[in-house]
Backbone bond lengths (Angstrom), bond angles and torsions (degrees), N, CA, C in turn:
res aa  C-N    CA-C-N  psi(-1)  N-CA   C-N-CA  omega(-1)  CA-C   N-CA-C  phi
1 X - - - 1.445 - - 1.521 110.90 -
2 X 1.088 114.12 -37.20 1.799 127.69 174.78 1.243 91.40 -48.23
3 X 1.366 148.75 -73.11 1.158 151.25 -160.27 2.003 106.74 -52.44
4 X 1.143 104.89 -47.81 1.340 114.50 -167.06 1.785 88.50 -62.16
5 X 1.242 131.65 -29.55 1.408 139.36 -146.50 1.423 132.26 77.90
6 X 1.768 92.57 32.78 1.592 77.26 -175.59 2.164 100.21 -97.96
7 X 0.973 105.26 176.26 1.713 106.99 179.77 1.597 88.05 -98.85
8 X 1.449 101.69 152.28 1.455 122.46 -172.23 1.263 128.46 -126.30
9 X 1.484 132.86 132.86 1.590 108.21 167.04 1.835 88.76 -145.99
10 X 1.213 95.21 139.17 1.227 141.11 141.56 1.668 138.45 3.36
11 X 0.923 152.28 35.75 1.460 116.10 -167.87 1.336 104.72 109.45
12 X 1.361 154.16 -2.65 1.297 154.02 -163.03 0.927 112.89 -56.98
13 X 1.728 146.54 98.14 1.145 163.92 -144.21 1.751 107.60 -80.31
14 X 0.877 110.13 130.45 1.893 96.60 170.24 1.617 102.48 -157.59
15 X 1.550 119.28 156.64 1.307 128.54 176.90 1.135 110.58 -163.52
16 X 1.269 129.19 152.52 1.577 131.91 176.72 1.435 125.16 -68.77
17 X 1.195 122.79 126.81 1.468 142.86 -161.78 1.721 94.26 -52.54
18 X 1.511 98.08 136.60 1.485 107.09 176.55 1.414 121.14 -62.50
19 X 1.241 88.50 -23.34 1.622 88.79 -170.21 2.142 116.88 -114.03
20 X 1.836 83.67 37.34 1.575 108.33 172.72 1.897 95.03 -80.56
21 X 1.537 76.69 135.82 1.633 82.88 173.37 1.954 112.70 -61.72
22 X 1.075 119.75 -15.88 1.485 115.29 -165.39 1.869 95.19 -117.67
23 X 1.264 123.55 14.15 1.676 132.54 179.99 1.450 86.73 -66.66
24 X 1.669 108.06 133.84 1.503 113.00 168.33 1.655 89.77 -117.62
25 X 1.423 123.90 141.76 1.014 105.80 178.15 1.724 118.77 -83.72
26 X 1.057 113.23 -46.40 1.752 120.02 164.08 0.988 108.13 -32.46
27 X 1.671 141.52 -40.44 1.274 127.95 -161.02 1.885 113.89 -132.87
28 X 1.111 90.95 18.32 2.137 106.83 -176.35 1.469 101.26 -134.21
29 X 1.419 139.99 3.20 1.384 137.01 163.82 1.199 124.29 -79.03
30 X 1.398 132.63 -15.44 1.263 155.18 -178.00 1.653 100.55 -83.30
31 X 1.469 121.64 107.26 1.526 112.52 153.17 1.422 138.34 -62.62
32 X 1.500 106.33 136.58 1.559 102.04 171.05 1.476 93.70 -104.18
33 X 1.633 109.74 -169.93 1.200 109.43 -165.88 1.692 110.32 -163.83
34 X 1.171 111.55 164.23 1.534 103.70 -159.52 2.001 76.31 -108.81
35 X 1.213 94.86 117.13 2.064 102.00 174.46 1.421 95.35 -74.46
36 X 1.111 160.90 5.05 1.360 148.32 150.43 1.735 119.65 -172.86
37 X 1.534 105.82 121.90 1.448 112.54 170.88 1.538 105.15 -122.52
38 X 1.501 91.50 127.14 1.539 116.35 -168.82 1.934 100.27 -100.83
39 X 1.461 119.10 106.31 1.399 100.28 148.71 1.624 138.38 -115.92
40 X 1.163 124.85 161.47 1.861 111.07 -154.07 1.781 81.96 -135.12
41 X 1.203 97.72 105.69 1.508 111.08 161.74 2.104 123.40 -50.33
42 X 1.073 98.36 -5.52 1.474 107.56 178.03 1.440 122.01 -133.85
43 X 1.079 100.78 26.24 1.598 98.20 -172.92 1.882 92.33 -132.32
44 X 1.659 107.93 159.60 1.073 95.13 -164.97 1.815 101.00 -122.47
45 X 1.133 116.02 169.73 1.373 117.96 168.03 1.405 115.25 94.41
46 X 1.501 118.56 -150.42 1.262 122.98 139.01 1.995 134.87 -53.18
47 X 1.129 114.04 -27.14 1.147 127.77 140.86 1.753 132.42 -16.20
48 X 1.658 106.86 -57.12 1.361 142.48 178.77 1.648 109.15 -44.51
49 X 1.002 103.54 -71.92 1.720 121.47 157.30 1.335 128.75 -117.98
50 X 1.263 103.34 135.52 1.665 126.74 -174.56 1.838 99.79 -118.34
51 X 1.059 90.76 127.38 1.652 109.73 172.80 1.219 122.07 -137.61
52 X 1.645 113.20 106.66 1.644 137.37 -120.93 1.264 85.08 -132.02
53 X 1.870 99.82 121.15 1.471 100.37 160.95 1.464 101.59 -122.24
54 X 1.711 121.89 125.29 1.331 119.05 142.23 1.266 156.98 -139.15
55 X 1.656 111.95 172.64 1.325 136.20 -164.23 0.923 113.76 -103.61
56 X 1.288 119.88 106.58 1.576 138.93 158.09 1.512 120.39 -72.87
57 X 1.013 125.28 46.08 0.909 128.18 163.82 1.575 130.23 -69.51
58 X 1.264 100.88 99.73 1.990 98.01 168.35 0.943 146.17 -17.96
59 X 1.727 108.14 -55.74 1.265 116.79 162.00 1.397 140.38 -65.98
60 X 1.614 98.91 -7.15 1.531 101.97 -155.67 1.551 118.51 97.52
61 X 1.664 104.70 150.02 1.314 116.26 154.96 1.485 138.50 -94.67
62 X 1.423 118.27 128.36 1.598 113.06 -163.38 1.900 84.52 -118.53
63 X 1.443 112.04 127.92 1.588 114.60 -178.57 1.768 103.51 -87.04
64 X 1.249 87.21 -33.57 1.644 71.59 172.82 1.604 139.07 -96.46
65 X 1.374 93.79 -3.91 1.469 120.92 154.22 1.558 133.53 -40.30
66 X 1.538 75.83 -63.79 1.726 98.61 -171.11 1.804 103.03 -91.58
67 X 1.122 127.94 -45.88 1.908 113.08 154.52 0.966 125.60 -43.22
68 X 1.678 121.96 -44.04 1.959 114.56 157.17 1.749 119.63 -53.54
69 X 1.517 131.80 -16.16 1.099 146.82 -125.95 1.785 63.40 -128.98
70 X 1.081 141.12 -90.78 1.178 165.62 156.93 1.455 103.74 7.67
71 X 1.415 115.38 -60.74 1.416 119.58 -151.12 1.417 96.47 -121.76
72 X 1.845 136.45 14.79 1.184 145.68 137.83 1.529 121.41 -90.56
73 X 1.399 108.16 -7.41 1.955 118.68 172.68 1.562 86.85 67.90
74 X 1.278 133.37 41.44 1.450 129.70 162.57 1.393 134.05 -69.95
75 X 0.989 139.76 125.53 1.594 140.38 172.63 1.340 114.82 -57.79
76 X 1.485 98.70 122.23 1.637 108.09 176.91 1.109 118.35 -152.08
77 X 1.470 131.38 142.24 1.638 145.54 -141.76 1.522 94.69 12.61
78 X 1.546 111.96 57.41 1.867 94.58 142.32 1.817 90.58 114.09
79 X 1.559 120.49 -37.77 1.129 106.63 -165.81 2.081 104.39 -153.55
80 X 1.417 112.53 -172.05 1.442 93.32 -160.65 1.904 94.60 -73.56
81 X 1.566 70.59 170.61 2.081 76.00 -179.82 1.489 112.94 -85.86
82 X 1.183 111.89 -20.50 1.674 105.66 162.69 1.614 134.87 -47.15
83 X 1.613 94.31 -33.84 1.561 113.31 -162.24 1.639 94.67 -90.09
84 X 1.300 144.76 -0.25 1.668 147.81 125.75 1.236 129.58 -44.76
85 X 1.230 120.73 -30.47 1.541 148.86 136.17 1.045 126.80 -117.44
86 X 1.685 120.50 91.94 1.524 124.46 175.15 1.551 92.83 -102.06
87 X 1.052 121.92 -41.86 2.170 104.83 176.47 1.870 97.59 -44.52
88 X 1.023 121.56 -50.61 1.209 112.19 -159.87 1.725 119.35 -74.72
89 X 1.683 101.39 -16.89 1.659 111.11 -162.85 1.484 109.90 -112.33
90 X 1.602 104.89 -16.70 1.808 121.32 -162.33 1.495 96.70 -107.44
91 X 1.317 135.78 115.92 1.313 124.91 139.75 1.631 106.18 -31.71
92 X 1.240 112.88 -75.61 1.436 90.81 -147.24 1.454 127.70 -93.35
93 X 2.169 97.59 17.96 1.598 103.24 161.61 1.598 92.11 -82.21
94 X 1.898 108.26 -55.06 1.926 80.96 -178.06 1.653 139.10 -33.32
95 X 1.949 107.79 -41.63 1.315 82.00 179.04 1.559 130.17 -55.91
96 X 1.727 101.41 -37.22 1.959 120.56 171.56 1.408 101.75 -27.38
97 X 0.974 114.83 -61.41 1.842 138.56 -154.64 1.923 97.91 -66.36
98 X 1.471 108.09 -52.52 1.511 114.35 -176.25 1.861 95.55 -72.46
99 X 1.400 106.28 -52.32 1.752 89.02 -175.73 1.701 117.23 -74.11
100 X 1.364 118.80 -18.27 1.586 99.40 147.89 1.161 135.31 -30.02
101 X 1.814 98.90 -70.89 1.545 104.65 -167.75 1.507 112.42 -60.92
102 X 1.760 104.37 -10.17 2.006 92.72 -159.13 1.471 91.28 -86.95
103 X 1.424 119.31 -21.22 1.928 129.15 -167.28 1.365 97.14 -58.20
104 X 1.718 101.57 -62.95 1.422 101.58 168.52 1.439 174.42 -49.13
105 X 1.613 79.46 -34.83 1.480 101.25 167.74 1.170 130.45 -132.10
106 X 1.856 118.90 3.48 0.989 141.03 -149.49 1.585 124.04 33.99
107 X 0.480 105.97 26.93 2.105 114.08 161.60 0.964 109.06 -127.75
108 X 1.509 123.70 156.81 1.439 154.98 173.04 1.843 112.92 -104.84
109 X 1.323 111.09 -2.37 1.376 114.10 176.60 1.819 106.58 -111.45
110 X 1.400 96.04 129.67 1.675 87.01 179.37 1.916 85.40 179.13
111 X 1.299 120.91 150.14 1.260 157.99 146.10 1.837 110.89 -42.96
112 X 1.469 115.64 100.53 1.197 125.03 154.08 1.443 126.14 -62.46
113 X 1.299 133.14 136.93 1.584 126.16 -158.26 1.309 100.90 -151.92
114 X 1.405 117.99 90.49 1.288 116.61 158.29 1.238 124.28 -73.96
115 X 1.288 128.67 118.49 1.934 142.02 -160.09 1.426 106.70 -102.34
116 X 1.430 109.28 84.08 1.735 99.01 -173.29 1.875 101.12 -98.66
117 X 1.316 96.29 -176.26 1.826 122.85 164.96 1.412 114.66 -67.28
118 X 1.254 92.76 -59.31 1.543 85.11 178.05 2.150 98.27 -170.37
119 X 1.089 93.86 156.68 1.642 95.53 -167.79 1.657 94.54 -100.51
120 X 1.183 113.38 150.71 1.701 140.51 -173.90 1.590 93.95 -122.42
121 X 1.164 128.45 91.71 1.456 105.41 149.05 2.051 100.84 120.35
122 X 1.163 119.06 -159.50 1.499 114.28 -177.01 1.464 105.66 -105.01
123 X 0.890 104.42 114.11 1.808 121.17 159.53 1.702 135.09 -37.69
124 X 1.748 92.00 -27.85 1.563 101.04 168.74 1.319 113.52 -80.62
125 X 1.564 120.69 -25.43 1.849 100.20 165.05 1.237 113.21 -49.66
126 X 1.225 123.64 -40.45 1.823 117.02 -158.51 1.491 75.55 -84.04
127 X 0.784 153.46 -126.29 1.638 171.77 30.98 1.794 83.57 176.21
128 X 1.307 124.96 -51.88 1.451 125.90 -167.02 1.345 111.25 -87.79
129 X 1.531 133.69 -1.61 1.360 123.85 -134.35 1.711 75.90 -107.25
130 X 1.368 125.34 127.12 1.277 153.36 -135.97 1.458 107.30 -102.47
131 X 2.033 116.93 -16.81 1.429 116.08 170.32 1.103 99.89 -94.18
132 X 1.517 138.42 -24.34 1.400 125.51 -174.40 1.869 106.09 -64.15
133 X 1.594 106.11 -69.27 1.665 91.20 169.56 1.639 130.43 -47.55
134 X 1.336 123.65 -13.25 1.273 99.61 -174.69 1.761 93.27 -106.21
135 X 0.895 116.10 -24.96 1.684 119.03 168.03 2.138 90.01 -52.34
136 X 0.820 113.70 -29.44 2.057 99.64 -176.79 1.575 105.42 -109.85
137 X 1.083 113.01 -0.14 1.853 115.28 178.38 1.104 112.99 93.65
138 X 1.722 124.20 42.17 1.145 109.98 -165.17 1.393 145.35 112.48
139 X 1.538 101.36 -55.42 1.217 132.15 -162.12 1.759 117.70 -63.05
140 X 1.001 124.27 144.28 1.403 112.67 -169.60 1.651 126.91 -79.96
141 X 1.393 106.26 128.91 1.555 103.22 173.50 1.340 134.15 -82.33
142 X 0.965 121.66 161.71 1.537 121.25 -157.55 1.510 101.03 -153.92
143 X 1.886 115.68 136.93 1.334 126.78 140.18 1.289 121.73 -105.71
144 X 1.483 119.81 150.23 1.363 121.11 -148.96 1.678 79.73 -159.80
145 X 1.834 114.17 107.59 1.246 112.75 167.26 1.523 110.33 -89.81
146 X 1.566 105.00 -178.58 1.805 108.34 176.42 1.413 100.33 -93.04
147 X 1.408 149.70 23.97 1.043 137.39 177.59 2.073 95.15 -117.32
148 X 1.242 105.55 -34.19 1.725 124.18 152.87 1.151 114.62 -17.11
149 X 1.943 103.60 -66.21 0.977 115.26 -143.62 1.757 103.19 -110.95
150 X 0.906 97.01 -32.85 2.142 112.11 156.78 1.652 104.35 -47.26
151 X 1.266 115.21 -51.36 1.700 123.11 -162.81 1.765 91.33 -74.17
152 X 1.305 113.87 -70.53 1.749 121.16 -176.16 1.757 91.06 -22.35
153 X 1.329 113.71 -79.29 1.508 118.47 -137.12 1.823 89.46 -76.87
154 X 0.914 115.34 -16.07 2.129 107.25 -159.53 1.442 83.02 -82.07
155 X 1.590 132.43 -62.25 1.536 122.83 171.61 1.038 123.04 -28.10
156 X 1.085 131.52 -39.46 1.765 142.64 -168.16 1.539 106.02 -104.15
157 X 1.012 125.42 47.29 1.667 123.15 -162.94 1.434 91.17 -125.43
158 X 1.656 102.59 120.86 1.469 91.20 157.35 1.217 140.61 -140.04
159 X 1.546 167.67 -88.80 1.331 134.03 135.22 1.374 105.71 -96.39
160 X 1.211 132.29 -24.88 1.604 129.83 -174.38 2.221 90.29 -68.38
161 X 1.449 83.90 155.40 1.392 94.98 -160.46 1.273 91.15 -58.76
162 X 1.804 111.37 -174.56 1.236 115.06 -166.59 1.490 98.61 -132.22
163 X 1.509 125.70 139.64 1.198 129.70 -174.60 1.749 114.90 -58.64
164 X 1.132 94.41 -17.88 1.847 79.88 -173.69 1.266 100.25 -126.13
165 X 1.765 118.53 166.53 1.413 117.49 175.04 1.653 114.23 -73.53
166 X 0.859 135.28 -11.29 0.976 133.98 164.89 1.826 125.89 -88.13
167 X 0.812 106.85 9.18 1.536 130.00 -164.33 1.996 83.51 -123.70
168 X 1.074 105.85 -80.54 1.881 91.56 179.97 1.566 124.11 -45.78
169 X 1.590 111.91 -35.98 1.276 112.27 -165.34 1.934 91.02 -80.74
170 X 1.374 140.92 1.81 1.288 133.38 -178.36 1.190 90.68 -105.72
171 X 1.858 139.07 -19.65 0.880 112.99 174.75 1.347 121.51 -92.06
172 X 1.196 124.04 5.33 1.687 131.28 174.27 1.316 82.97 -94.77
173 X 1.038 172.88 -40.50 1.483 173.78 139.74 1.302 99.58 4.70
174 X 1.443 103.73 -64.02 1.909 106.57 -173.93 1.113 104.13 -107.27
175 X 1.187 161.09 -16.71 1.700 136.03 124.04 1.476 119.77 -24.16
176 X 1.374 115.60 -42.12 1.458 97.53 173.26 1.527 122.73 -93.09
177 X 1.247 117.83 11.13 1.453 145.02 145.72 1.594 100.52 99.51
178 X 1.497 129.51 19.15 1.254 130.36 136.63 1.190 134.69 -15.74
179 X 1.294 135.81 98.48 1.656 119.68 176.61 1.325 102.49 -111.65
180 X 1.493 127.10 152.97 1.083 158.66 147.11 1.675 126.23 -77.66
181 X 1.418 112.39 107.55 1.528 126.47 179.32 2.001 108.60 -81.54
């Protein structure tokens, strides 16, 4: 996203207010966290901010997999599949998740971005599935693979260095005359 120009942070901590009527304390004290919020001073809309969650997952992402996984309370890598997305499954991690982004950036409008490995299957289940947007206000969902996001920045590469480490290490990639299919 640095590359695109948007400003970035990190790690943005969020959890549901103690004094939510449905706060358990044993199991709502633990932060989740938004792994990257992107904002772009020139861009307008939902566009403006992107608030990026990702999954490294090995295997890949399957959207309709993991919403059956979701909407059977099933166990997956180790624990339920809801709790991988609690902004999206919890009222009252979503509100956490919506008053992050507003602490942060002051808006309530911004682009959800799930950042996977690689996608299994069609992207418009996740992207269309009608509790995830209204669990965020609306706001639009998004998949965004690493081959997406490898292709975006390697097109746009040019010999002056490149703002991010991952943006230099693609450009020693094609200096050393490496190509990517």
């Amino acid at each position: 996203m640095v590359s695109k120009g948007y400003f970035v942070q990190h790690n943005l901590k969020f959890l549901p207010r103690k004094d939510h009527p449905d706060f358990i304390s044993n199991q709502d004290s633990n932060h989740s966290d938004i792994d990257v919020i992107g904002y772009h001073p020139r861009v307008n809309r939902h566009e403006k901010i992107m608030a990026v969650s990702c999954k490294s997952w090995q295997s890949g992402f399957n959207p309709k997999a993991e919403i059956d996984a979701i909407l059977g309370d099933k166990t997956r890598r180790g624990r339920k599949a809801w709790q991988a997305f609690r902004e999206l499954c919890v009222p009252k991690w979503s509100e956490a998740y919506l008053s992050a982004i507003k602490n942060a950036t002051g808006s309530t409008v911004f682009t959800y971005v799930l950042a996977i490995a690689r996608l299994n299957g069609d992207r418009s289940v996740w992207e269309n599935y009608q509790p995830f947007s209204k669990a965020i206000n609306g706001n639009p969902v998004k998949i965004l693979t690493f081959k997406e996001m490898v292709d975006e920045i390697q097109c746009n590469l040019t010999t002056t260095l490149a703002s991010t480490e991952v943006g230099r290490l693609l450009q020693m990639f094609k200096a050393s005359g490496m190509n990517f299919e």
